[in-house]
C-alpha positions as MATLAB code, in Angstrom:
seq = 'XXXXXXXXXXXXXXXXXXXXXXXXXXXXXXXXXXXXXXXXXXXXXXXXXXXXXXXXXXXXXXXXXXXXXXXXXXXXXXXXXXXXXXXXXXXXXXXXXXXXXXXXXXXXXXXXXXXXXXXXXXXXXXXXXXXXXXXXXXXXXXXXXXXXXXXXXXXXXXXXXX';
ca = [
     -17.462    0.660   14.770;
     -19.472    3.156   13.079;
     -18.420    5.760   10.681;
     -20.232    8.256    8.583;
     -18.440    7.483    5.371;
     -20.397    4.844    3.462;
     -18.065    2.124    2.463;
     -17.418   -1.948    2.657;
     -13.783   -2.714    4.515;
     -12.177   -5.646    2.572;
      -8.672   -5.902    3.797;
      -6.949   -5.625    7.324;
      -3.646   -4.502    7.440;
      -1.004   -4.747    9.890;
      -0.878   -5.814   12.667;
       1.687   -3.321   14.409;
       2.030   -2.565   17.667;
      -1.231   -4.113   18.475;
      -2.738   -1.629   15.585;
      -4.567   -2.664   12.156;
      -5.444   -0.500    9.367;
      -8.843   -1.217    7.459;
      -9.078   -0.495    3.849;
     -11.188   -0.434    0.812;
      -8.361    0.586   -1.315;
      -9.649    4.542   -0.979;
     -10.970    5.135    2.417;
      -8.431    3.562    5.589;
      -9.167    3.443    8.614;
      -6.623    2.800   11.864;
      -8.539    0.719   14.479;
      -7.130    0.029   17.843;
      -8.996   -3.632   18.755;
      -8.592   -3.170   22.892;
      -9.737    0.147   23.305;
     -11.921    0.363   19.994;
     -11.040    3.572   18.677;
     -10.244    4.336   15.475;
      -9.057    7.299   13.275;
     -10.632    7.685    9.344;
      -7.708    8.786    7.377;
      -7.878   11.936    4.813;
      -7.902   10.502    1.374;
      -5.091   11.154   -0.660;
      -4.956   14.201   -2.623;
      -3.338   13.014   -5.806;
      -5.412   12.026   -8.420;
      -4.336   10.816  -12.103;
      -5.430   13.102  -15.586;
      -8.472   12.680  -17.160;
      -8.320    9.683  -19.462;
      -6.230    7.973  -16.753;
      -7.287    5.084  -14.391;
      -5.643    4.594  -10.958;
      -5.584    0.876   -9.580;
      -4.363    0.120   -6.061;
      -2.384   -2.710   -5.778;
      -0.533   -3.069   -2.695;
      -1.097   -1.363    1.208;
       1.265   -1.444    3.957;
       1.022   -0.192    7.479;
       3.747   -0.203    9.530;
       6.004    1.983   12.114;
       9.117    4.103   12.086;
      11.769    3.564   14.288;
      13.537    6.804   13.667;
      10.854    9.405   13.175;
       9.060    7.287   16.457;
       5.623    7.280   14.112;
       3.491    4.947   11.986;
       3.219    5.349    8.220;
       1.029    3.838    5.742;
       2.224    2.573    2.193;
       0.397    2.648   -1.250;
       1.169    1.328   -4.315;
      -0.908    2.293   -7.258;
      -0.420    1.664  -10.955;
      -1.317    4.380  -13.203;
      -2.242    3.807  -16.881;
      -4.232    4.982  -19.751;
      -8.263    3.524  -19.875;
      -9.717    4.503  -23.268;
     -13.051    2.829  -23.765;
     -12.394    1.008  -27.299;
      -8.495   -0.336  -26.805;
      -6.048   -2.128  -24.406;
      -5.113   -0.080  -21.847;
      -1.735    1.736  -22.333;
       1.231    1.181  -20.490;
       1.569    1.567  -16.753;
       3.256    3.596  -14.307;
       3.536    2.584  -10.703;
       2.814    5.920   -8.230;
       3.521    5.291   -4.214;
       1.678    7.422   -1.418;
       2.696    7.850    1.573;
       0.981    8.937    4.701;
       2.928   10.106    7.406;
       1.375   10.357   10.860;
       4.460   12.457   11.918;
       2.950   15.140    9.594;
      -0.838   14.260    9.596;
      -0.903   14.515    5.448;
      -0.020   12.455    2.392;
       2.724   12.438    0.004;
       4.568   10.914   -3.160;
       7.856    9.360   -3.835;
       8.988   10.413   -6.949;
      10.638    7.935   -9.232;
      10.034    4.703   -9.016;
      10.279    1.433  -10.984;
       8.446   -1.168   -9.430;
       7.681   -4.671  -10.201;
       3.603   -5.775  -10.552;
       2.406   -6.498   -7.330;
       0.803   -9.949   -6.858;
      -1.992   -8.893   -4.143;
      -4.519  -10.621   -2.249;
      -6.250   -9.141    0.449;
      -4.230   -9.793    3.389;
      -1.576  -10.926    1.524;
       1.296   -7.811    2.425;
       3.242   -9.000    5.658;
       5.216   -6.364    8.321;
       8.617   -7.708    9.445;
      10.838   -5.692   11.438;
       9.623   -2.165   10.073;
       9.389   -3.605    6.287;
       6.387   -4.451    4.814;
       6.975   -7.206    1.852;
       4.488   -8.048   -0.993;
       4.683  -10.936   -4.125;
       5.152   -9.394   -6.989;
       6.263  -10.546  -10.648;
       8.438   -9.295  -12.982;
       9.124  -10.156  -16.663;
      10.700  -13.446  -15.894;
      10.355  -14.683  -12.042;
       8.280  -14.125   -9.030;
       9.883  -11.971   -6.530;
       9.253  -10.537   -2.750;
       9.184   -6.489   -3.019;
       9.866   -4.995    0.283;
       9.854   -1.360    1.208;
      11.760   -0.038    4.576;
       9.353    2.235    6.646;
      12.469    3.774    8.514;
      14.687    4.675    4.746;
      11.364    4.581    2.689;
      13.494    3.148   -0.075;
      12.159   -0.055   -2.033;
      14.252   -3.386   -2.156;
      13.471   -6.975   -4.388;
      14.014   -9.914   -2.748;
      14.917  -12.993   -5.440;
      12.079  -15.923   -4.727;
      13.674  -18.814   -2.948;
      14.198  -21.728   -5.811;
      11.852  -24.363   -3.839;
       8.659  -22.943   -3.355;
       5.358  -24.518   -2.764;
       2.287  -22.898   -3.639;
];
Protein backbone atom coordinates (compact mmCIF):
# COMPACT_ATOMS: atom_id res chain seq x y z
CA UNK A 1 0.00 0.00 0.00
CA UNK A 2 1.47 3.25 -0.67
CA UNK A 3 0.15 6.60 0.12
CA UNK A 4 1.50 10.07 -0.17
CA UNK A 5 0.62 11.15 3.32
CA UNK A 6 3.57 10.47 5.62
CA UNK A 7 2.34 8.62 8.61
CA UNK A 8 2.88 5.21 10.87
CA UNK A 9 -0.64 3.02 10.98
CA UNK A 10 -0.95 1.67 14.59
CA UNK A 11 -4.39 0.27 14.88
CA UNK A 12 -6.73 -1.85 12.52
CA UNK A 13 -10.18 -1.46 12.87
CA UNK A 14 -13.03 -3.47 11.92
CA UNK A 15 -13.33 -5.99 10.38
CA UNK A 16 -16.78 -5.40 8.48
CA UNK A 17 -17.91 -6.81 5.64
CA UNK A 18 -14.53 -8.09 4.82
CA UNK A 19 -13.32 -4.20 5.25
CA UNK A 20 -10.69 -2.72 7.91
CA UNK A 21 -9.99 0.77 8.63
CA UNK A 22 -6.25 1.79 9.43
CA UNK A 23 -5.59 4.56 11.78
CA UNK A 24 -3.08 6.71 13.45
CA UNK A 25 -5.65 8.42 15.45
CA UNK A 26 -5.65 11.51 12.64
CA UNK A 27 -5.19 10.11 9.25
CA UNK A 28 -7.69 6.63 8.43
CA UNK A 29 -7.50 4.82 5.91
CA UNK A 30 -10.29 2.03 4.53
CA UNK A 31 -8.35 -0.93 3.01
CA UNK A 32 -10.08 -3.68 1.21
CA UNK A 33 -7.42 -6.88 1.89
CA UNK A 34 -8.68 -9.05 -1.46
CA UNK A 35 -8.64 -6.53 -3.94
CA UNK A 36 -6.06 -4.09 -2.16
CA UNK A 37 -7.58 -0.88 -2.59
CA UNK A 38 -7.98 1.54 -0.26
CA UNK A 39 -9.56 5.05 0.22
CA UNK A 40 -7.49 7.92 2.58
CA UNK A 41 -10.21 9.59 4.44
CA UNK A 42 -10.50 13.64 4.68
CA UNK A 43 -9.45 14.57 8.13
CA UNK A 44 -11.92 15.95 10.25
CA UNK A 45 -12.58 19.51 10.17
CA UNK A 46 -13.18 20.28 13.80
CA UNK A 47 -10.48 21.33 15.72
CA UNK A 48 -10.48 22.45 19.59
CA UNK A 49 -9.49 26.49 20.72
CA UNK A 50 -6.23 27.50 21.21
CA UNK A 51 -5.09 26.49 24.68
CA UNK A 52 -7.04 23.25 24.15
CA UNK A 53 -5.63 19.69 23.54
CA UNK A 54 -7.65 17.02 21.65
CA UNK A 55 -6.87 13.26 22.61
CA UNK A 56 -8.43 10.39 20.66
CA UNK A 57 -9.52 7.73 22.60
CA UNK A 58 -11.71 5.35 20.97
CA UNK A 59 -12.37 4.43 16.83
CA UNK A 60 -15.06 2.41 15.48
CA UNK A 61 -15.82 1.31 11.98
CA UNK A 62 -18.75 -0.28 11.24
CA UNK A 63 -21.97 -0.40 8.76
CA UNK A 64 -25.50 0.89 8.62
CA UNK A 65 -28.24 -1.20 8.03
CA UNK A 66 -30.73 1.50 7.32
CA UNK A 67 -28.87 4.19 5.44
CA UNK A 68 -27.16 0.78 3.47
CA UNK A 69 -23.51 2.63 4.21
CA UNK A 70 -20.44 2.34 6.46
CA UNK A 71 -19.63 4.96 9.09
CA UNK A 72 -16.69 5.54 11.15
CA UNK A 73 -16.81 6.51 14.98
CA UNK A 74 -14.50 8.88 17.04
CA UNK A 75 -14.29 9.58 20.39
CA UNK A 76 -12.09 12.37 21.51
CA UNK A 77 -11.71 14.04 24.88
CA UNK A 78 -11.25 17.64 24.88
CA UNK A 79 -9.56 19.52 27.77
CA UNK A 80 -7.51 22.43 28.74
CA UNK A 81 -3.28 21.87 28.35
CA UNK A 82 -1.59 24.87 30.01
CA UNK A 83 2.12 24.28 30.25
CA UNK A 84 2.66 24.88 34.20
CA UNK A 85 -0.70 23.02 35.77
CA UNK A 86 -2.91 19.85 35.64
CA UNK A 87 -4.84 19.81 32.83
CA UNK A 88 -8.46 21.09 33.30
CA UNK A 89 -11.41 19.17 33.10
CA UNK A 90 -12.51 17.18 30.08
CA UNK A 91 -15.13 17.10 27.61
CA UNK A 92 -15.74 14.10 25.44
CA UNK A 93 -16.47 15.34 21.47
CA UNK A 94 -17.67 12.34 18.91
CA UNK A 95 -17.06 12.58 14.99
CA UNK A 96 -18.68 10.99 12.75
CA UNK A 97 -17.94 10.19 9.19
CA UNK A 98 -20.59 9.24 7.06
CA UNK A 99 -19.82 7.56 3.74
CA UNK A 100 -23.52 8.18 2.75
CA UNK A 101 -22.47 11.89 2.64
CA UNK A 102 -18.65 11.69 1.92
CA UNK A 103 -17.92 14.39 4.99
CA UNK A 104 -17.61 14.48 8.77
CA UNK A 105 -19.75 15.55 11.50
CA UNK A 106 -20.48 16.01 15.37
CA UNK A 107 -23.00 14.76 17.78
CA UNK A 108 -23.81 17.31 19.99
CA UNK A 109 -24.23 16.52 23.63
CA UNK A 110 -22.77 13.92 25.02
CA UNK A 111 -21.69 12.48 28.41
CA UNK A 112 -19.49 9.74 28.02
CA UNK A 113 -17.62 7.53 30.28
CA UNK A 114 -13.40 7.40 29.86
CA UNK A 115 -12.64 5.05 27.37
CA UNK A 116 -10.22 2.25 28.36
CA UNK A 117 -8.38 1.82 24.79
CA UNK A 118 -5.85 -0.36 23.46
CA UNK A 119 -5.13 -0.58 20.01
CA UNK A 120 -7.37 -3.13 18.70
CA UNK A 121 -9.20 -3.24 21.61
CA UNK A 122 -12.96 -1.70 20.13
CA UNK A 123 -15.03 -4.83 18.86
CA UNK A 124 -18.12 -4.61 15.98
CA UNK A 125 -21.13 -6.78 16.91
CA UNK A 126 -24.16 -6.67 14.97
CA UNK A 127 -23.80 -2.91 13.74
CA UNK A 128 -22.48 -1.75 17.39
CA UNK A 129 -19.15 -1.14 18.05
CA UNK A 130 -18.38 -1.61 22.04
CA UNK A 131 -15.28 -0.25 23.93
CA UNK A 132 -14.07 -0.67 27.99
CA UNK A 133 -14.44 2.21 29.54
CA UNK A 134 -14.50 3.35 33.36
CA UNK A 135 -16.49 5.46 35.19
CA UNK A 136 -16.23 6.90 38.74
CA UNK A 137 -16.89 3.64 40.42
CA UNK A 138 -16.90 0.39 37.98
CA UNK A 139 -15.65 -0.71 34.67
CA UNK A 140 -18.23 -0.72 32.07
CA UNK A 141 -18.73 -1.77 28.15
CA UNK A 142 -19.79 1.59 26.14
CA UNK A 143 -21.46 0.70 22.98
CA UNK A 144 -22.66 3.02 20.28
CA UNK A 145 -25.44 1.79 17.54
CA UNK A 146 -24.21 2.65 13.94
CA UNK A 147 -27.92 2.34 12.63
CA UNK A 148 -29.59 5.03 15.78
CA UNK A 149 -26.07 6.62 16.39
CA UNK A 150 -27.17 6.87 19.99
CA UNK A 151 -24.63 5.69 22.83
CA UNK A 152 -25.61 2.87 25.39
CA UNK A 153 -23.43 1.48 28.83
CA UNK A 154 -23.38 -1.90 29.31
CA UNK A 155 -22.86 -2.83 33.36
CA UNK A 156 -19.47 -5.20 33.49
CA UNK A 157 -20.44 -8.76 34.18
CA UNK A 158 -19.58 -9.40 38.15
CA UNK A 159 -16.96 -12.36 37.30
CA UNK A 160 -14.46 -11.12 35.15
CA UNK A 161 -11.00 -12.29 34.50
CA UNK A 162 -8.43 -10.09 33.33
Amino acid sequence: MSTNFKGNFYPLVGPCHGLIALTDSIAIVLFNPATRNFRLLPPSPFSCPQGFHRSVEGIGFGYDSIAKYYKIVRISEIFWDPSDDYPGPRESKIDVYDFSMDCWREVEHVHLPLIYWLPCSEMLYKEVVHWFATTNISMVILCFDMCTEIFRIIKMPDVVIF
